[in-house]
C-alpha positions as CSV (number, residue, x, y, z in Angstrom):
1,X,11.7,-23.7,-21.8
2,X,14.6,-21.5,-21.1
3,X,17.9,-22.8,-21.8
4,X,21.2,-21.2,-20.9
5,X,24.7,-22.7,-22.1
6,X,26.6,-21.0,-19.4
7,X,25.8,-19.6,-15.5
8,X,25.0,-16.0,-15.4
9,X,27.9,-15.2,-13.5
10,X,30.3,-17.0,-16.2
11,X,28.6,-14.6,-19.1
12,X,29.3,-11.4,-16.9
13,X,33.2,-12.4,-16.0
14,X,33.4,-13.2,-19.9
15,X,34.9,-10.7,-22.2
16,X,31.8,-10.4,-24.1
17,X,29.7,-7.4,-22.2
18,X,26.2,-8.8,-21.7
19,X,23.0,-6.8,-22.0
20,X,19.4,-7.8,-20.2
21,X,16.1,-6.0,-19.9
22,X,14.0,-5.1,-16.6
23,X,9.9,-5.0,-17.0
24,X,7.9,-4.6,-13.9
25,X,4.7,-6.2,-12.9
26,X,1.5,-5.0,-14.8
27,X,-1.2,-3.7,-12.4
28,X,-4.1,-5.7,-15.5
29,X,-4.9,-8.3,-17.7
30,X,-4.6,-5.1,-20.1
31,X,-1.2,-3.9,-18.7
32,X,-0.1,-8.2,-18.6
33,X,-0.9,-8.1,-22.5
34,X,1.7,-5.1,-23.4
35,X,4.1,-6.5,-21.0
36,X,3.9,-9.6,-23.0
37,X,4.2,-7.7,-26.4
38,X,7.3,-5.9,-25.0
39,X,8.7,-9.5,-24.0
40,X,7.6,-11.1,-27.4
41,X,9.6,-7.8,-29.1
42,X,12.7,-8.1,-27.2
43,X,13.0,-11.9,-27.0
44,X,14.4,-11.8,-30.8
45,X,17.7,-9.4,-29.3
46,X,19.1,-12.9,-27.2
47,X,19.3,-10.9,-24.1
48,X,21.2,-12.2,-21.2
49,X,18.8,-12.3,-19.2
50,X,15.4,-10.6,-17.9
51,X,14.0,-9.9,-14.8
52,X,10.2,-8.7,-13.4
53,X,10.6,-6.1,-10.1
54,X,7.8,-6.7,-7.6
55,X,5.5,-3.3,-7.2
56,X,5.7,0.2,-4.5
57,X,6.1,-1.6,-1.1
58,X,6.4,-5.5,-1.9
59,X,2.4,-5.5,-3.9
60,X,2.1,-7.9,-6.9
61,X,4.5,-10.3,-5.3
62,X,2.0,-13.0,-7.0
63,X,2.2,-11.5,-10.0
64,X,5.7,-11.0,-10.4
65,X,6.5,-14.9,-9.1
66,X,3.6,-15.8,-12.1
67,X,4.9,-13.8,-15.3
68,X,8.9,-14.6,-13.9
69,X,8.0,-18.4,-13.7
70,X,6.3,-18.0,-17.1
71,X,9.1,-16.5,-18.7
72,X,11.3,-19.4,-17.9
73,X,8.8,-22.3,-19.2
74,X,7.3,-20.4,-22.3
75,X,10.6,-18.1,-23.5
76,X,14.5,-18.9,-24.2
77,X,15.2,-16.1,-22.2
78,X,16.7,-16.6,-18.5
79,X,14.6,-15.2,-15.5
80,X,16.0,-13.5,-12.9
81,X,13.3,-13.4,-10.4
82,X,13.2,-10.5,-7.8
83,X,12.7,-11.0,-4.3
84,X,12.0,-8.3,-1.4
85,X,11.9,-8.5,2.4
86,X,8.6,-6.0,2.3
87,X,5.9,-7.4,4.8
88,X,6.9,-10.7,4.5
89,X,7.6,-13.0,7.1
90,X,10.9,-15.3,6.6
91,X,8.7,-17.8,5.9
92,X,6.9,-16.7,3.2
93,X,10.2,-15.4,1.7
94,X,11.4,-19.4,1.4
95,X,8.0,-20.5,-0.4
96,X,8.7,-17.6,-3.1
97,X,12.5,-19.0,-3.3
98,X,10.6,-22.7,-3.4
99,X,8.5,-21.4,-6.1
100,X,11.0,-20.0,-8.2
101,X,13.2,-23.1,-7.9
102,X,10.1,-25.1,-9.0
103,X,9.2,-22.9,-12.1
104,X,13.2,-23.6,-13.2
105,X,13.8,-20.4,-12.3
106,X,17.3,-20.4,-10.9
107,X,18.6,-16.6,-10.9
108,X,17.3,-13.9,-7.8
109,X,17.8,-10.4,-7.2
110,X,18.1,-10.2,-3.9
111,X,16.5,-6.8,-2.2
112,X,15.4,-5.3,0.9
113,X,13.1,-3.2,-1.0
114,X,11.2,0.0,-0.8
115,X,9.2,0.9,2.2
116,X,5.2,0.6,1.9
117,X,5.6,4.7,2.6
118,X,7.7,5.1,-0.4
119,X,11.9,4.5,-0.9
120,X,12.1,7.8,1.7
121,X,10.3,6.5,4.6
122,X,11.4,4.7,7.6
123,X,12.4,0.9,7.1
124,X,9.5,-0.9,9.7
125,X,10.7,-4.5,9.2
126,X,7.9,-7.5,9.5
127,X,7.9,-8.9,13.3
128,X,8.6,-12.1,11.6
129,X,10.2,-11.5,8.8
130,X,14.2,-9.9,7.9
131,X,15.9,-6.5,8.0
132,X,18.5,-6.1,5.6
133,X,19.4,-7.0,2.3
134,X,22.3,-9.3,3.5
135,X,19.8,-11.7,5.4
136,X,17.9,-12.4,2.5
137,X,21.3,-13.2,0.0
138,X,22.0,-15.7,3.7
139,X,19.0,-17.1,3.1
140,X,19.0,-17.7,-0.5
141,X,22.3,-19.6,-0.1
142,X,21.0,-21.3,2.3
143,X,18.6,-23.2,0.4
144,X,21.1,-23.4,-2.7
145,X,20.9,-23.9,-6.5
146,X,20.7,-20.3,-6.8
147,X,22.6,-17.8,-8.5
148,X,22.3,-14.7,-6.4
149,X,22.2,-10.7,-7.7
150,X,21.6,-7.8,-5.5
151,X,21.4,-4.2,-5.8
152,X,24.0,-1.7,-6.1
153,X,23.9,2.4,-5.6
154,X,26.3,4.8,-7.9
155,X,25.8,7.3,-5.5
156,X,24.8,5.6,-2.5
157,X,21.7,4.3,-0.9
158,X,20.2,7.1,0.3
159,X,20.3,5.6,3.8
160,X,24.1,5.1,3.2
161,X,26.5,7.0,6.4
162,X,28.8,7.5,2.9
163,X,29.8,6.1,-0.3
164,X,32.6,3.8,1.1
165,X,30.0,2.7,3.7
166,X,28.1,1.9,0.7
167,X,30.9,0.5,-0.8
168,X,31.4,-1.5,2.0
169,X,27.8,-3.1,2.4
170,X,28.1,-4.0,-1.1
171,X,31.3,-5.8,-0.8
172,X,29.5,-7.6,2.4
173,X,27.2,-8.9,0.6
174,X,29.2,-10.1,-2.1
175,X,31.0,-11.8,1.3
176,X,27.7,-13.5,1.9
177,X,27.3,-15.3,-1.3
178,X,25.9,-12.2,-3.2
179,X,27.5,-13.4,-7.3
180,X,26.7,-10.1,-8.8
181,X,25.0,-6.7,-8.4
182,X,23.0,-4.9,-10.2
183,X,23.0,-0.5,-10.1
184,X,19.9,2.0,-10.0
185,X,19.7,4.2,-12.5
186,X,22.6,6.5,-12.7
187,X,23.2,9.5,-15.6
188,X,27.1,9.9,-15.3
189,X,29.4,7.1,-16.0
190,X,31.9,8.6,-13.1
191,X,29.1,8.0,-11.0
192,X,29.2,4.0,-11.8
193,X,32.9,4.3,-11.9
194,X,33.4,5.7,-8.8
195,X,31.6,2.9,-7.0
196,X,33.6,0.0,-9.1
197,X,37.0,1.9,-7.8
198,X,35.7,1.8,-4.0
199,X,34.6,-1.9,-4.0
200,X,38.2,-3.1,-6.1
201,X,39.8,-1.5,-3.4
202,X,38.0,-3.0,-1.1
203,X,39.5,-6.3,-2.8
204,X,36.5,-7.4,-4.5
205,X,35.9,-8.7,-7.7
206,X,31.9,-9.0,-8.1
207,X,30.7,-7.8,-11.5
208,X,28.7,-4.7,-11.1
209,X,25.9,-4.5,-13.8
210,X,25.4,-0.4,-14.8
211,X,21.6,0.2,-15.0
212,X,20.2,2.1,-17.7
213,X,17.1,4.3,-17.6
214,X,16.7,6.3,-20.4
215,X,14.7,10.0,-19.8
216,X,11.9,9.1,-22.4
217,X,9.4,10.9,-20.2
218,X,11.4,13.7,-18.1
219,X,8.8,14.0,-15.7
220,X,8.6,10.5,-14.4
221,X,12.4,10.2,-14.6
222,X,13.0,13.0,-12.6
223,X,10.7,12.1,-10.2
224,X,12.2,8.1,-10.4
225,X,15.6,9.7,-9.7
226,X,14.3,12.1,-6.6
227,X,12.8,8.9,-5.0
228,X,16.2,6.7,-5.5
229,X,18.9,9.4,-4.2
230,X,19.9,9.6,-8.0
231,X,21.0,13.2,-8.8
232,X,19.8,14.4,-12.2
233,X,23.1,16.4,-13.3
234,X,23.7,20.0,-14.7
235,X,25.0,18.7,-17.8
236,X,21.8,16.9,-18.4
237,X,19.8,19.1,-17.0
238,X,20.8,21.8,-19.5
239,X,20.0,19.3,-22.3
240,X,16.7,18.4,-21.3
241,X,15.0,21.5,-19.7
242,X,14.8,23.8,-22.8
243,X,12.9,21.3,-24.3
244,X,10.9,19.8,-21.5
245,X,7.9,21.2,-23.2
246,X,8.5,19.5,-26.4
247,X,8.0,15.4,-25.6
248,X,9.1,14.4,-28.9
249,X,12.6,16.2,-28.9
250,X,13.1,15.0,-25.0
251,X,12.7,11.6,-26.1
252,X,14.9,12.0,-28.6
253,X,17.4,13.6,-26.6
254,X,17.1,11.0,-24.0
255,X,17.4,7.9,-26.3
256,X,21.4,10.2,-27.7
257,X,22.2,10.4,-23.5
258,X,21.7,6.9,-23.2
259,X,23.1,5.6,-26.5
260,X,26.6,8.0,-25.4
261,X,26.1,6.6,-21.3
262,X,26.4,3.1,-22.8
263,X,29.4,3.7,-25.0
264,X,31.2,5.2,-22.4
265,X,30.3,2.6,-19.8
266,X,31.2,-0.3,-22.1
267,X,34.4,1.7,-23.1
268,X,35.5,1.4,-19.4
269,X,35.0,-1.7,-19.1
270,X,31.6,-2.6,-17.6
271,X,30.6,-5.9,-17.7
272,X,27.1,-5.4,-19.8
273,X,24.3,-3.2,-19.2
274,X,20.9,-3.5,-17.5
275,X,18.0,-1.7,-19.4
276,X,14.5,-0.5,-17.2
277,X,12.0,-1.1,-20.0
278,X,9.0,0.4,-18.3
279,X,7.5,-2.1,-20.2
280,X,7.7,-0.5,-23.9
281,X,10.8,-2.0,-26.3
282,X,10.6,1.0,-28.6
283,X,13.2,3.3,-27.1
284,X,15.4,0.8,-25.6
285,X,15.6,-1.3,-29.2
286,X,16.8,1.6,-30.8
287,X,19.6,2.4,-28.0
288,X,20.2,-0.9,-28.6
289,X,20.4,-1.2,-32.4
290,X,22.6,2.1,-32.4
291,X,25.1,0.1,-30.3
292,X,24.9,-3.2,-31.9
293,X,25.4,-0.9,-35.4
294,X,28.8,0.1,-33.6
295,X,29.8,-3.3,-32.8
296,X,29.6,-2.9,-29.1
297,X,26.4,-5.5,-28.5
């Protein structure tokens, strides 16, 4: 069973920055069985937590509530479990809260999630079920015991009017019993900076959790980027693309962007870091060893 000595929220307003791994839901009993490898790997690193994402548009909902609630009965690792408001009627949205709460699960990401269409096409909310992100954090407080995360945007949601309307949606959230956010993958540290700097000012204090993606496979992370409103910038762009050919020197150059995004990030002062796995713990155990070599983990 999992056990926690302090609240999530306590461990990111600590001094100590906290680090935690993202897997998503495997579409196989063969895909399950690596997913499971990558948890038994990264269990031994004590990370703060872990979460599973649901799949494109809200699928493997059941999956994701399964492996999350395992997690917290068969690991010592704390479960965040993610939530969407994809094709889901309100209802059905409290029996996955009811679930997790069940399965001792008692950390959510709160998201509206992608469209079925993809993260560019129009929102078509359920007839029955919620709109925004903010309903579902209002909902989860509702019904209590829960410490509640949602998503954050570096450099905006792409639906955003601005980034200080972004700013402010976050901060909104927060207003609505939101504890802590959590950003999509970014590749500047001003990026995550900048969006810290608009919410202070906006006299809030929630922790804002950086996430890291590191380009192991330029293609897909290009293409990860597009679909998130994430900018791939000129000074990594003329890292990467001489050697987009070579797959063994991208990664490698990809794992030394990371490593140098996560020193700068914890030099300023984040309050941990939030690594997408894609399911594989080789590269990020060895951006993580690097740091813990330094003393920053």
């Amino acid at each position: 069973m999992a056990s926690a000595e302090r609240s999530l929220v306590d461990a990111l307003r600590s001094s100590t920055p906290t680090y935690s791994f993202e897997f998503f839901p495997p579409k196989d009993d063969e895909g399950e069985a690596l997913l499971w490898q990558t948890i038994a790997d990264l269990e031994p690193l004590d990370p703060t937590f872990v979460s599973v994402t649901y799949g494109a548009g809200g699928t493997s909902q059941e999956r994701t509530v399964r492996i999350t609630a395992r997690i917290a009965e068969q690991t010592r690792m704390r479960p965040v479990g993610h939530l969407t408001l994809v094709g889901q009627t309100k209802g059905e949205i409290e029996s996955v809260l009811k679930q997790y709460a069940a399965a001792g699960v008692d950390n959510v990401l709160a998201l509206r999630g992608d469209p079925k269409g993809g993260p560019r096409a129009p929102w078509e909310p359920h007839p029955d079920g919620m709109t925004y992100a903010i309903d579902l954090v209002e909902l989860a407080s509702e019904i209590g015991g829960f410490e509640i995360g949602v998503a954050a945007f570096p450099e905006g949601h792409p639906d955003a009017a601005s980034l200080d309307h972004d700013a402010e949606v976050l901060v909104a959230k927060a207003e609505a019993g939101a504890h802590y956010a959590i950003t999509q993958l970014f590749f500047r540290a001003s990026d995550y900076f900048g969006l810290v700097d608009r919410v202070r000012a906006l006299g809030s204090d929630i922790p804002i959790v950086p996430g890291i993606m590191p380009i192991l496979n330029f293609a897909q992370v290009a293409r990860m980027a597009e679909l998130s409103g994430a900018a791939m910038p000129t000074e990594v762009l003329e890292q990467i693309e001489p050697i987009a050919d070579d797959k063994v020197a991208v990664r490698a150059k990809g794992i030394e962007l990371a490593t140098q995004l996560c020193r700068d990030l914890l030099a300023g002062g984040a309050p941990g870091l939030h690594f997408t796995t894609l399911n594989r713990s080789k590269g990020t155990r060895e951006i993580f060893e690097a740091l813990r070599a330094e003393g920053l983990v």
